[in-house]
C-alpha positions as CSV (number, residue, x, y, z in Angstrom):
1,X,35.6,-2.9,-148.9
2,X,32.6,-1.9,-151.0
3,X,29.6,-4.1,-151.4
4,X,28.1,-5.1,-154.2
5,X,25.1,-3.8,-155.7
6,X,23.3,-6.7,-155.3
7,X,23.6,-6.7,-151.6
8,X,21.8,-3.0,-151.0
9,X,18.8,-5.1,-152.8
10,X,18.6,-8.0,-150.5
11,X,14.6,-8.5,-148.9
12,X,16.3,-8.5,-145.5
13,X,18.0,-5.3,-145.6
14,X,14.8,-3.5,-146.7
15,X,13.0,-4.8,-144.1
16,X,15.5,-4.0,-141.7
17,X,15.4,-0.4,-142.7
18,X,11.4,-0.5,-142.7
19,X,11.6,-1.3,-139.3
20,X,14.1,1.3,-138.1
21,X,12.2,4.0,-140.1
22,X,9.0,2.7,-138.3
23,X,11.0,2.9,-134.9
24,X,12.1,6.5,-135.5
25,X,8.6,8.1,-136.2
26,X,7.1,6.2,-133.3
27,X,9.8,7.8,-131.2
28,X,9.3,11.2,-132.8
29,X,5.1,11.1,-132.3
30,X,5.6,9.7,-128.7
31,X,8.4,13.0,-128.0
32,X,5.9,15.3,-129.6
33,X,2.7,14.4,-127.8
34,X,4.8,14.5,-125.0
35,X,5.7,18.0,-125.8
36,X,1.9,18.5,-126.5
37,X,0.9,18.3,-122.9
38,X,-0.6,21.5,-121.1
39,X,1.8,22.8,-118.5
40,X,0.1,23.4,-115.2
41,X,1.5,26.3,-113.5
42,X,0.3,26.9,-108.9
43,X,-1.6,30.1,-108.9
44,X,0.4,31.9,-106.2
45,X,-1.8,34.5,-106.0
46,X,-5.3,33.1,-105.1
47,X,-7.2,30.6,-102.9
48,X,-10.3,29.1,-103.5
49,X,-12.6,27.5,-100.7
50,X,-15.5,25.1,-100.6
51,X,-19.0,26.0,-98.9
52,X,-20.3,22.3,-98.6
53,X,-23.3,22.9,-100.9
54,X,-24.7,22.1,-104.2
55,X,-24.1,25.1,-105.4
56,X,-22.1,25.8,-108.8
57,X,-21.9,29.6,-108.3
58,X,-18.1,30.7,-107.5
59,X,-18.0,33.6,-105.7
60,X,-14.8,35.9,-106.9
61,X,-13.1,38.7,-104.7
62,X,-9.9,40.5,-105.8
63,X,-8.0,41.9,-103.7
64,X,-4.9,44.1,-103.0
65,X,-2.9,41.9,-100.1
66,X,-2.6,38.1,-99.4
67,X,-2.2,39.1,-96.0
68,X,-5.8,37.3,-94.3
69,X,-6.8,36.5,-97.8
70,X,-8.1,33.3,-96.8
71,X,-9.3,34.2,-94.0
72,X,-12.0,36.2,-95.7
73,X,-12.7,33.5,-97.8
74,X,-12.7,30.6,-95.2
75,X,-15.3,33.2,-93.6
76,X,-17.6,33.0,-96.4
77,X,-17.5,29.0,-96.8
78,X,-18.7,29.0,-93.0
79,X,-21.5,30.9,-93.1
80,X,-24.8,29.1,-94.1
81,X,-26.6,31.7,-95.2
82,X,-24.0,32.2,-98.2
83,X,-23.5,29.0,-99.0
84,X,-27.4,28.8,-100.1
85,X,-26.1,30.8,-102.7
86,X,-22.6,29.5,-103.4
87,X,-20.6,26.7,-103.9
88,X,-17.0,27.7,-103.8
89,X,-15.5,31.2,-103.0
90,X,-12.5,32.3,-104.8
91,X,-10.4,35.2,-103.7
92,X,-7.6,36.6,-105.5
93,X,-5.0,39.4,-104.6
94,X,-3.1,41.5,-107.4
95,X,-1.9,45.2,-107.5
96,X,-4.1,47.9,-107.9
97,X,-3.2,48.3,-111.7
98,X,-4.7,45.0,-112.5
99,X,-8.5,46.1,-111.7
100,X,-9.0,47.3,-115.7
101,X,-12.0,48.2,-117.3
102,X,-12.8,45.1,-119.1
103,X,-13.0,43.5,-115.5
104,X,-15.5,46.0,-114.1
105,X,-17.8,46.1,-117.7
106,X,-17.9,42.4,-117.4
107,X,-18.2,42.2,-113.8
108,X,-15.8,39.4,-113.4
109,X,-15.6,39.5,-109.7
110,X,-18.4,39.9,-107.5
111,X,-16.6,41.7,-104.5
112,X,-13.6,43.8,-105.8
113,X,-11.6,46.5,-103.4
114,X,-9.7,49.6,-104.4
115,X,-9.7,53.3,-104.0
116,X,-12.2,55.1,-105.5
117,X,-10.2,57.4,-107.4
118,X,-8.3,54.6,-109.1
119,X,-12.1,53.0,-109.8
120,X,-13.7,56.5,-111.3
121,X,-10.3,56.8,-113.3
122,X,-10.7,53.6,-115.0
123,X,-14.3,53.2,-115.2
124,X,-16.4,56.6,-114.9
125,X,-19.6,54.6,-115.3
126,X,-18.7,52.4,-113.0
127,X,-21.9,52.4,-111.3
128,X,-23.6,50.3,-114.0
129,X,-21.8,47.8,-112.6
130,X,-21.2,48.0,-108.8
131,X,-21.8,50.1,-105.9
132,X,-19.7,51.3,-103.0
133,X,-20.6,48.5,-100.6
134,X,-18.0,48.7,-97.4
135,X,-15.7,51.5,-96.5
136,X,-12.5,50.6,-94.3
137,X,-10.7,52.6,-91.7
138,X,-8.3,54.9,-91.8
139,X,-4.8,53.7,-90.9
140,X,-1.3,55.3,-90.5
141,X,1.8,55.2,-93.1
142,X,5.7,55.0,-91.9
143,X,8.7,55.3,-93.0
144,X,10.6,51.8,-91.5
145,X,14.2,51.1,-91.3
146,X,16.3,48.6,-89.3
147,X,18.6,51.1,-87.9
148,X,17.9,54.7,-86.7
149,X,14.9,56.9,-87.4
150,X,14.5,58.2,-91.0
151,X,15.1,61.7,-91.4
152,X,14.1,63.4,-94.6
153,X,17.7,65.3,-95.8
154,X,19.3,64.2,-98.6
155,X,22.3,64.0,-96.6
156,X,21.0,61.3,-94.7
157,X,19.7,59.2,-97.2
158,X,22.9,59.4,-99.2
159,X,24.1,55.6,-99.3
160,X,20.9,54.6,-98.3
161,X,18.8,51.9,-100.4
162,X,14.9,52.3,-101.1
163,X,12.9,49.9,-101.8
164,X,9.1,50.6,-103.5
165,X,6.9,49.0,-105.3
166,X,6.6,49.0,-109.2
167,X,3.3,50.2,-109.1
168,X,2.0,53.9,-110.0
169,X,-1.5,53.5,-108.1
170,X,-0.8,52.6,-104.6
171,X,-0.5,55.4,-102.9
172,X,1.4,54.1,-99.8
173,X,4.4,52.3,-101.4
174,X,5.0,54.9,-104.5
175,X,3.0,57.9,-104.3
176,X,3.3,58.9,-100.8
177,X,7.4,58.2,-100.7
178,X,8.1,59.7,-103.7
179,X,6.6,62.9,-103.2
180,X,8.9,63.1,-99.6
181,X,11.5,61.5,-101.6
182,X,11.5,65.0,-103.9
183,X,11.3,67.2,-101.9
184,X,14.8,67.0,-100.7
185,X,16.0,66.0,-104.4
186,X,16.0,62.4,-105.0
187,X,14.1,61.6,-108.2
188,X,11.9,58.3,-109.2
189,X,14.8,56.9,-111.7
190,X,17.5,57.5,-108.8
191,X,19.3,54.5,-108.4
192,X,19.2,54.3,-104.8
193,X,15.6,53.6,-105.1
194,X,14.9,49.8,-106.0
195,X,11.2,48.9,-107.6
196,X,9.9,45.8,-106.7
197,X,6.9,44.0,-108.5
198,X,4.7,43.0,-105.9
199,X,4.6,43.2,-101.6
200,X,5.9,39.6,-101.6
201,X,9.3,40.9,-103.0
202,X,9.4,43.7,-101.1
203,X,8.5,42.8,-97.9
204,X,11.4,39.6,-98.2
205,X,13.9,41.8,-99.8
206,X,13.6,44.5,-96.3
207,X,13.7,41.7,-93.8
208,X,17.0,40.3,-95.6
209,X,18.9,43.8,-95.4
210,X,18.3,44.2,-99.0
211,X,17.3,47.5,-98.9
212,X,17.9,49.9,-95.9
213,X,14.4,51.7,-95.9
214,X,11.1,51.0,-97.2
215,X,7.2,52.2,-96.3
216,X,5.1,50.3,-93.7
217,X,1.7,50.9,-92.9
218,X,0.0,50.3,-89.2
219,X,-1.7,47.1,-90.0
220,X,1.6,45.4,-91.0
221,X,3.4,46.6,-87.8
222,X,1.4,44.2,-86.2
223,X,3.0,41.1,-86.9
224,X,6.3,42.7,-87.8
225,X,8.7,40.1,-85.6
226,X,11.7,42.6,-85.6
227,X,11.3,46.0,-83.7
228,X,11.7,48.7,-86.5
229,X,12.3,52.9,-86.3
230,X,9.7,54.0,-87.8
231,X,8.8,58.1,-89.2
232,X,5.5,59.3,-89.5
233,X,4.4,60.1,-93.0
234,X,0.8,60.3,-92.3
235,X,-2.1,59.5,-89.6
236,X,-4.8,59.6,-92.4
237,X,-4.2,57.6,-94.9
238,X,-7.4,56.1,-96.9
239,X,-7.4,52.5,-97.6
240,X,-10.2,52.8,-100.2
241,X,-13.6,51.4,-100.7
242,X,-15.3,47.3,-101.0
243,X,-17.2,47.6,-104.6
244,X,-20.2,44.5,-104.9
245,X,-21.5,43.4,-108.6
246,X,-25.2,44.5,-108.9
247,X,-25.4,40.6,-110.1
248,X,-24.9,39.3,-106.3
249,X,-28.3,39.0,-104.4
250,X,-29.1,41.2,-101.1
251,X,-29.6,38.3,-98.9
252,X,-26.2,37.4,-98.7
253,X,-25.1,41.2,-98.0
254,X,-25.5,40.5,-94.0
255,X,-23.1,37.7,-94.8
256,X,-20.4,40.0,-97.2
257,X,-20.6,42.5,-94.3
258,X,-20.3,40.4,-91.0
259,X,-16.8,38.6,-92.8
260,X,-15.6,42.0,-94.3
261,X,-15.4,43.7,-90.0
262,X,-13.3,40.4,-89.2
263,X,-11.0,40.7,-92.4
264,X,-10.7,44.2,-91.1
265,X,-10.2,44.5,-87.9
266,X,-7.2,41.5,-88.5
267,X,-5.7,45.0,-90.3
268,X,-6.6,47.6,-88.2
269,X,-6.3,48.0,-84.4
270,X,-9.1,49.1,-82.6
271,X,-11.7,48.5,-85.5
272,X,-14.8,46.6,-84.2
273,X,-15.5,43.0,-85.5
274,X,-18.9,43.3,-84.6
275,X,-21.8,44.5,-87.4
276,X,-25.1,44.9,-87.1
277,X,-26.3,43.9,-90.7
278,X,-28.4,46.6,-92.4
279,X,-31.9,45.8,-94.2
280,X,-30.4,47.0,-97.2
281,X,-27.2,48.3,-98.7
């Protein structure tokens, strides 16, 4: 039945549909403020520690590994002499191909690590910046598999999974394997070899049986819970070099230096912990 004209005219009709209009655009500003909110992502790949002072200086470090990450920066908060100058230290572990030249220009770490061919081939001029500050031992790169020794044959690698990392610069999990890995014929793009973006990934996907072989270096035996056969690649391979900001002052080099032996002898066996702090760099 239709309704009369009249009826669509009626005071309390209109105010009926005032008020649901009102309702919908409250519900529709309250759904988009909602939406409006910042999303706060965990940081995975840092940790951040307080020195106890009054400080507001943050002390920044990038790294390569989150292995004894916090360690080194626990180190730092616990050492009075550094806290005089800091508040807070922040350390923060990425791949090699993340240190870029805007980052060294702008000195936005104090305390950065890489090797020093990576450093010179992004910023020549790097010295304007930073100076070579602690060197770190040399340490020994393997082959590792679950099963039997690796032999380099193409035969024997032939249903064989390899697993690398996705990352042109580091010389022990992409450089070094691939140059072995052509010499008997396997190319990068083969698709027995599996790229993986960062340690994390690559380290879980080995101790599953995702992958057959991958490269391990001596510091990482160490706390490797499964008993591996491992191949020698090389007995001298170069970690790289610790670069400090020309910003950060020299008294707290004694400091930089003491916590930089512990971090690495954690890595290296046989490397002292001991350091008898210099007058100057």
């Amino acid at each position: 039945m239709t309704l009369p004209t009249t009826y669509w005219n009626q005071p309390l009709y209109l105010a009926v549909v005032a008020i649901g209009l009102i309702a919908i655009l409250t519900l529709s500003s309250l759904a988009a403020r909602q939406q409006a909110e910042p999303l706060h992502l965990s940081d995975y790949y840092s940790y951040q520690c307080q020195t106890g002072s009054s400080q507001q200086a943050t002390f920044r470090i990038l790294t390569l590994s989150a292995d004894h990450a916090r360690e080194l920066a626990d180190n730092l908060c616990g050492q009075a002499e550094f806290s005089e100058h800091y508040g807070s230290v922040s350390i923060r572990w990425r791949r090699r191909d993340f240190l870029t030249l805007e980052l060294i220009q702008e000195s936005r770490y104090e305390l950065f690590f890489n090797r020093e061919h990576v450093v010179t081939g992004i910023a020549p001029n790097y010295q304007l910046f930073y100076s070579g500050f602690h060197r770190s031992p040399y340490y020994s790169l393997y082959w590792a598999s679950h099963q039997q020794p690796v032999q380099l044959s193409r035969e024997w690698f032939v249903n064989k999974t390899i697993g690398l990392l996705e990352d042109s610069r580091s010389q022990s999990f992409h450089i070094m394997p691939l140059d072995q890995l052509a010499r008997i014929g396997l190319k990068p793009n083969s698709p027995q070899i599996h790229y993986f973006g960062d340690m994390a990934a690559l380290t879980a996907a080995f101790d599953k049986g995702q992958i057959d072989i991958t490269t391990k270096t001596s510091g990482m035996l160490t706390k490797q819970p499964d008993q591996l056969a491992l191949t020698t690649i090389s007995d001298h391979m170069y970690p790289g070099n610790w670069y400090l900001s020309h910003q950060v002052a020299a008294s707290v080099y004694c400091s930089l230096h003491r916590a930089l032996e512990q971090y690495l002898a954690n890595f290296f066996s046989g490397a002292s912990a001991a350091y008898d702090c210099p007058q100057d760099r």
